[in-house]
C-alpha positions, 0 to 999 in steps of 0.5 A: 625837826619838830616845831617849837612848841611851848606847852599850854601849861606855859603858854598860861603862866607867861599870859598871867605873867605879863597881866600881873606885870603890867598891873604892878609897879615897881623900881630899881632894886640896890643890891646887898653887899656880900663877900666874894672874895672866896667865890669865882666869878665869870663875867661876859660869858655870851660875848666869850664863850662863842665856840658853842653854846655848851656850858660845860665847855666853858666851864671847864676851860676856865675854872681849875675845880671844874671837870665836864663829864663828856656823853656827846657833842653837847649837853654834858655834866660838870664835876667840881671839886670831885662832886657831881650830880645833885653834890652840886647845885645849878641855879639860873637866875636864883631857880632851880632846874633838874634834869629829867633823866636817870642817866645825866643824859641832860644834866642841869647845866645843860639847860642853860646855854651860853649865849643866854648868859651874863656871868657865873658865880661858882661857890666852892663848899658849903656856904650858902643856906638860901638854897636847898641842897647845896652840898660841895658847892653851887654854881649861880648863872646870872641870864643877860639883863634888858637894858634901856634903849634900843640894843641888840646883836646878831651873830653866826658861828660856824666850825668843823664838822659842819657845826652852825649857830646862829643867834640874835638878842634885841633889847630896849626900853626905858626906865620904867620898862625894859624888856630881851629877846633872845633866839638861837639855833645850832647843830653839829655832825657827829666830832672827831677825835685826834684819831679822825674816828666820829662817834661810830668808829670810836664804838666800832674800835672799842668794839662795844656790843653790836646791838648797841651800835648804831645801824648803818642807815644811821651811822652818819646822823648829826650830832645834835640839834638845838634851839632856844628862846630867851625873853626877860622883862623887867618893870619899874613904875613905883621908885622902890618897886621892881618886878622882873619876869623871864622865860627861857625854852630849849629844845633839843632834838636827836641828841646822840650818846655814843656811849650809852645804850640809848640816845635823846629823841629829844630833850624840852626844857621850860623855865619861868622865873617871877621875882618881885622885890620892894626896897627901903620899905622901914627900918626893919626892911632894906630890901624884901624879895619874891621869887616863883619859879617853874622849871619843867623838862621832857627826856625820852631816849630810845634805841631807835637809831641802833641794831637793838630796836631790830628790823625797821625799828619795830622793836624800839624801847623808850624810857620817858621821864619828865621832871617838874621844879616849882619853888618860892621863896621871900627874903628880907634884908635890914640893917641891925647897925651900920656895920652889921646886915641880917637877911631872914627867909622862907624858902619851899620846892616841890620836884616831881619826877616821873618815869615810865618804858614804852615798847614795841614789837618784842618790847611790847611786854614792857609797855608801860611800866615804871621807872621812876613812880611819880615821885615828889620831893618837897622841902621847906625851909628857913634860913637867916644870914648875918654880915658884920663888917669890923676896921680890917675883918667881915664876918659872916655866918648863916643857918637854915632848917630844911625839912624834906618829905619824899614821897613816891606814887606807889607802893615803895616806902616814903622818905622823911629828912630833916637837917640843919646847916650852917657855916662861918666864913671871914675875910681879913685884910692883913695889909693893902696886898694881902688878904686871908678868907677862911670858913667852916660849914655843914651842909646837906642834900637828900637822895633823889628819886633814881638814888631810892626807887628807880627800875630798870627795863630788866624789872630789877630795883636799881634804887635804894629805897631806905638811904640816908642824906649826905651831909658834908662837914668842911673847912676851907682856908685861903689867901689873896695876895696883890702884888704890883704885876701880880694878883694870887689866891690860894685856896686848900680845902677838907670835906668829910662826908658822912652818909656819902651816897654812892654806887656799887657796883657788884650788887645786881640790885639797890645799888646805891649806899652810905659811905663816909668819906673824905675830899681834900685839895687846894688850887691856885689861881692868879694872873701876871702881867708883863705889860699893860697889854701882855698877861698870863692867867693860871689856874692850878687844882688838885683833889684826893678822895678817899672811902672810910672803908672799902664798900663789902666785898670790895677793896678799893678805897678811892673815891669816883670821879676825883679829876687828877692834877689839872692846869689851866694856863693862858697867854693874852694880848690885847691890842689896841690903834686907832683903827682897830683892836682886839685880844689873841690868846693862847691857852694850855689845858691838862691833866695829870694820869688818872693813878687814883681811880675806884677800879671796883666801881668800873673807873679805869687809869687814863693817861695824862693830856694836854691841849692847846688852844688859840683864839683871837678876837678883832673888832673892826669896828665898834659895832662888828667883831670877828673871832676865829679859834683853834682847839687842840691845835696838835689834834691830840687823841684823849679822854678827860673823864673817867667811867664810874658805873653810877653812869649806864655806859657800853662795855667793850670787848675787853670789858671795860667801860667804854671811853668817850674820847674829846673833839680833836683838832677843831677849828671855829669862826664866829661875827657877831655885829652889835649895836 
C-alpha cells in the first residue's frame, strides 16, 4: 500500500490553520432554532453503524427515500427519492465535496465515512437556499465533535471475507480549547453473493467481454483498502467568539468495480474546513459566521488488473481526474422581534475538474488527451431566510440569487446560468398529538463539466455542451401524530422538473439532454412501542417518475433510477440488569419488483427482495461494548439497483447491463472500549 501522504498544498493550509487559530479567540456559539420536523435526522452514526465504514450502507438500511447504487464493496452512490448525482447535495460539516470521476466510481458520499460521523440530517425537496445546488434534497453530516477532558475509543471490527477495521479517536481539552483525532484502517476481499460467487465469478457467469475480465494472477485481489485521518480543533478564548478548524484525509487503495471496465488505482480525498463565528455582536447581529472550505480529490482508474492492458500490462489505459471545491460563505443572523429570526448571507465556490488518459504500449496514441478540459465552475450567490413563530404555527421561507459561470480551459463553449430559488414551508400544531408540515419550493443546479464536455477514450464527445439548468418546482405535505405507544409521520410529495437532464442512450454522442419530467410518492415512518424495552420502527416509500414525452426515437416513459416500493422494518430491545445491558435487534429490508424501469435507457426488471438482518449490542461494562451481526441471515441472491446507461457499466452475453448482486450471508463482529 502506498504511504499516507498529505499534499504540500495541505500540509500549508493546516500550518496556516493552526497559526491563525491559536492567534484568535473565540467562544461557544448558541445555535438558532430551526424547523425539523419535516427533515430526518440520524444520531450516534459512529457508535452504530459499526459493520463498515460505507456510508451508503447505513444510509440505505435507515431511511426509506434512500436507495445506494452498488459498484463494489465500498464507495458507492446513494439515490434519494428517485434523484441521484449532483440532483442531491452532500454536505461534511456545511462543505461541499465532489467526486472526481465521471463514472460516480467515488460519489461523494463516499469520502465521508462512518466512523467519522456524529449525525445526519437528510432534507427531502427543496428547501434549503444556504447552498449551492440543492435540487431534490440535501444530505448534512455533522463530523464527531472534541470534547473537554481526556475522552477517546479504540475498536476492531472483523467480518466475512476477511474484512478488518480498525479505528481509534482520542479527544481532551478544556473550555478554552478543545481538540480529536481520529485514525481508521480497513480492507476487505472480494464479497460474495447468495450464490457464493466473488466478484470474478459474478463477471464470469454474466459472461460480460473477456477483455474486460479481470486476469487470472488477479482474479483473487482484495476488494479494497482504506485509510483515514480525522483531526478537529475548536478554540474559545474570548466569551462570544469561536473558531473550529477540521481536516479530514482518506486514501483509498485498489478499489475494485466489477462491473465497469476499469477499477480505482487509488482514490485521495482532502478536506479542510475553517469556521469562525461571533455572537451577540448587537441588536442587528445574534449570530455572524465564517466558513472556507477546501476539499481536493485525485481518481485515476485503470485497466491494469484486467485482459485489456495485454501481456504484463504493458497496454495499460488510465483515466486520471482530480477535482478541486473551494467555497466561503458569511451569515448573520438577528432578531427583527421575539417571534421572528431572519438570516442573510453571501455564499461563493469554485469547482475545478480536471481530466485526461494515459496509455502505454498499443495505448500509447492516446497519451495525454483530454477527458474533462480543466474546467471551472463558479458560483455567487446570496441568500436570506426568515422564521416567524405564531401560538400554534412557524412559518418559514427563503430565496437565493445564484449566478453561475462555466468555463472550460479549451476550445468548448462557456456556459452561463443564473436562477433564483425559493420556498415556504410551515408547521401547524393542530393539538398536543398532532402536527401538519407542508412547503413549497424552487430550487436549481447547473450541469456539470462531464454533463457538457466530457470525451471518451474513443475520442467521441459524450457531453453536451449547450444544456439548460435543471430547476425542480415541489410541494410537499405531511403529518406527525404522537399517540400514546405510537409516533407516525406522513409525508406525500410532487416534483416537476423542468430542463431534467438525462441520458440517452441511442445517440453515439452529446448523450446528455433536457426533459420535463415529474417524481411523486409518499413515505411513512414511525416507531411503536410494546413495552418500555420492546419497540417496532417501519419506514415505508414509494416514488413514481415519469418523462413528459418519451426522448426522440425513444418510446419509454419512465423515468431512471425510480427505486420501487421499499420497506424497512425492525424489531428492538433493550435490556437492562444490574450487571449488564445492551439492545438486540432484528430488521427486514425489501423492495417491491423493479416493473416501472426506462428499458430504452439500459434499465432492465429486477425482481423483488427481502433480507433479514440481526445485530445485538452488549456492553459489558461501561467503558467496553461488544456487537455481533448477521446480514441477509438466509443468504439471499439479489440485486438492489438497476443499470441506467448514464453509468459505463459491462454488457453481458445476452446484452444487457451487467448486474451487481448485493453481499450474501455476512457475518460481523466489532469491540469497541471507550473511555
Amino acid at each position: 500500500m502506498r504511504p499516507f501522504k498529505i499534499s504540500n498544498k495541505n500540509i500549508s493550509l493546516l500550518t496556516l490553520s493552526v497559526m491563525s487559530a491559536f492567534i484568535s479567540m473565540q467562544a461557544e456559539a448558541e445555535d438558532i432554532p430551526a424547523i425539523t420536523i419535516e427533515a430526518t435526522k440520524i444520531a450516534d452514526v459512529s457508535g452504530e453503524e459499526v459493520k463498515s465504514a460505507d456510508l451508503s450502507e447505513a444510509l440505505t438500511r435507515r431511511v426509506p427515500t434512500i436507495s445506494i447504487i452498488r459498484r463494489s464493496g465500498i464507495a458507492n452512490d446513494i439515490i434519494l427519492r428517485g434523484q441521484n448525482k449532483d440532483n442531491i447535495n452532500v454536505l461534511y460539516d456545511d462543505a461541499k465535496i465532489y467526486g472526481a470521476c465521471p463514472n460516480r466510481m467515488d460519489a461523494p458520499i463516499s469520502h465521508i465515512l462512518s466512523n467519522n460521523i456524529d449525525s445526519i440530517e437528510i432534507i427531502e425537496g427543496p428547501y434549503d437556499v444556504e447552498n449551492f445546488g440543492t435540487l431534490s434534497g440535501a444530505v448534512k453530516v455533522t463530523s464527531k465533535k472534541p470534547e473537554e477532558d481526556l475522552h477517546g475509543d479504540v475498536s476492531v471490527n472483523f467480518g466475512s471475507w476477511n474484512y478488518e477495521r480498525q479505528a481509534m479517536t482520542l479527544s481532551g481539552g478544556n473550555e478554552k480549547v478543545k481538540g480529536l483525532v481520529t485514525v481508521s484502517r480497513e480492507s476487505s476481499d472480494q464479497y460474495r453473493d447468495g450464490n457464493g460467487d466473488d466478484f470474478t465469478q459474478q463477471m464470469d457467469k454474466q459472461n460480460v467481454p473477456a477483455m474486460t475480465k479481470y486476469k487470472d494472477q488477479y482474479r483473487n485481489l482484495d476488494a479494497y483498502k482504506k485509510k483515514t485521518f480525522m483531526s478537529k480543533f475548536y478554540f474559545n478564548l474570548i466569551d462570544n467568539q469561536e473558531m473550529g478548524i477540521s481536516y479530514t484525509a482518506n486514501r483509498s487503495d485498489d478499489v475494485l468495480y466489477p462491473s465497469g471496465k476499469m477499477d480505482a488505482l487509488y482514490d485521495d480525498s482532502n478536506i479542510l474546513n475553517l469556521d469562525y463565528t461571533i455572537t451577540n455582536l448587537g441588536e442587528y447581529s445574534k449570530k455572524l459566521y465564517f466558513q472556507y472550505y477546501d476539499s481536493d480529490v485525485t481518481h485515476p482508474m485503470s485497466n491494469f488488473y484486467r485482459n485489456a492492458s495485454g501481456p504484463n500490462s504493458s497496454n495499460e489505459l488510465i483515466s486520471k481526474l482530480e477535482t478541486r471545491m473551494q467555497g466561503f460563505k458569511v451569515k448573520n443572523s438577528f432578531d427583527i422581534d421575539p417571534t421572528m429570526e431572519a438570516t442573510i448571507g453571501l455564499d461563493t465556490s469554485n469547482r475545478n475538474w480536471d481530466g485526461h488518459y494515459i496509455g502505454y504500449g498499443t495505448k500509447a496514441g492516446i497519451n495525454g488527451s483530454i477527458s474533462i478540459d480543466d474546467v471551472d465552475t463558479k458560483n455567487n450567490a446570496i441568500f436570506a431566510e426568515l422564521e416567524k413563530r405564531f401560538t400554534d404555527f412557524t412559518l418559514n421561507v427563503g430565496g437565493r440569487y445564484d449566478d453561475t459561470s462555466i468555463k472550460p480551459d479549451g476550445t468548448q463553449r462557456d456556459n452561463d446560468y443564473d436562477a433564483f430559488s425559493a420556498f415556504a414551508k410551515g408547521t401547524y400544531q393542530f393539538n398536543p398529538a398532532t402536527t401538519f408540515f407542508g412547503g413549497v419550493g424552487k430550487s436549481s443546479r447547473v450541469p456539470d463539466a462531464r454533463e457538457l464536455y466530457w470525451v471518451g477514450p474513443n475520442s467521441l464527445q459524450g457531453g453536451t455542451s449547450n444544456l439548460d439548468d435543471t430547476t425542480n418546482y415541489e410541494i410537499d405535505l405531511g403529518m406527525e401524530n404522537n399517540f400514546q405507544d405510537l409516533t407516525l409521520k406522513t409525508k406525500v410529495f410532487y416534483s416537476w422538473l423542468k430542463d431534467y437532464i438525462y441520458f440517452n442512450a441511442d445517440k453515439s454522442t452529446s448523450n446528455f439532454e433536457n426533459i420535463d419530467a415529474t417524481i411523486y410518492g409518499f413515505d411513512v415512518t414511525g416507531v411503536y412501542s410494546f413495552s418500555d424495552n420492546i419497540y417496532l420502527d417501519f419506514g415505508l416509500a414509494y416514488q413514481r417518475g415519469k418523462k413528459d414525452k418519451a426522448l426522440h426515437g425513444q418510446t419509454d416513459k419512465d423515468l431512471a433510477n425510480i427505486t420501487p416500493l421499499k420497506l424497512n422494518l425492525g424489531m428492538n430491545y433493550d435490556y437492562y440488569t444490574t450487571d449488564m445491558s445492551g439492545t438486540a435487534r432484528i430488521e427486514f429490508v425489501g423492495t417491491d419488483s423493479w416493473d416501472n424501469y426506462d428499458a430504452d435507457n439500459g434499465e432492465q426488471k429486477l425482481s423483488g427482495w427481502g433480507v433479514m438482518n440481526m445485530k445485538v449490542t452488549h456492553n459489558l461494562t461501561r467503558n467496553f461494548e461488544l456487537t455481533g451481526g448477521i446480514d441477509n441471515v438466509f443468504d439471499k441472491t439479489y440485486a438492489i439497483n438497476n443499470t441506467y446507461k448514464d453509468l459505463i457499466l459491462l454488457t453481458t452475453g445476452g446484452g444487457d447491463v451487467m448486474l451487481m448482486n448485493e453481499p450474501g450471508r455476512y457475518y460481523y463482529f466489532n469491540a469497541a472500549f471507550k473511555f
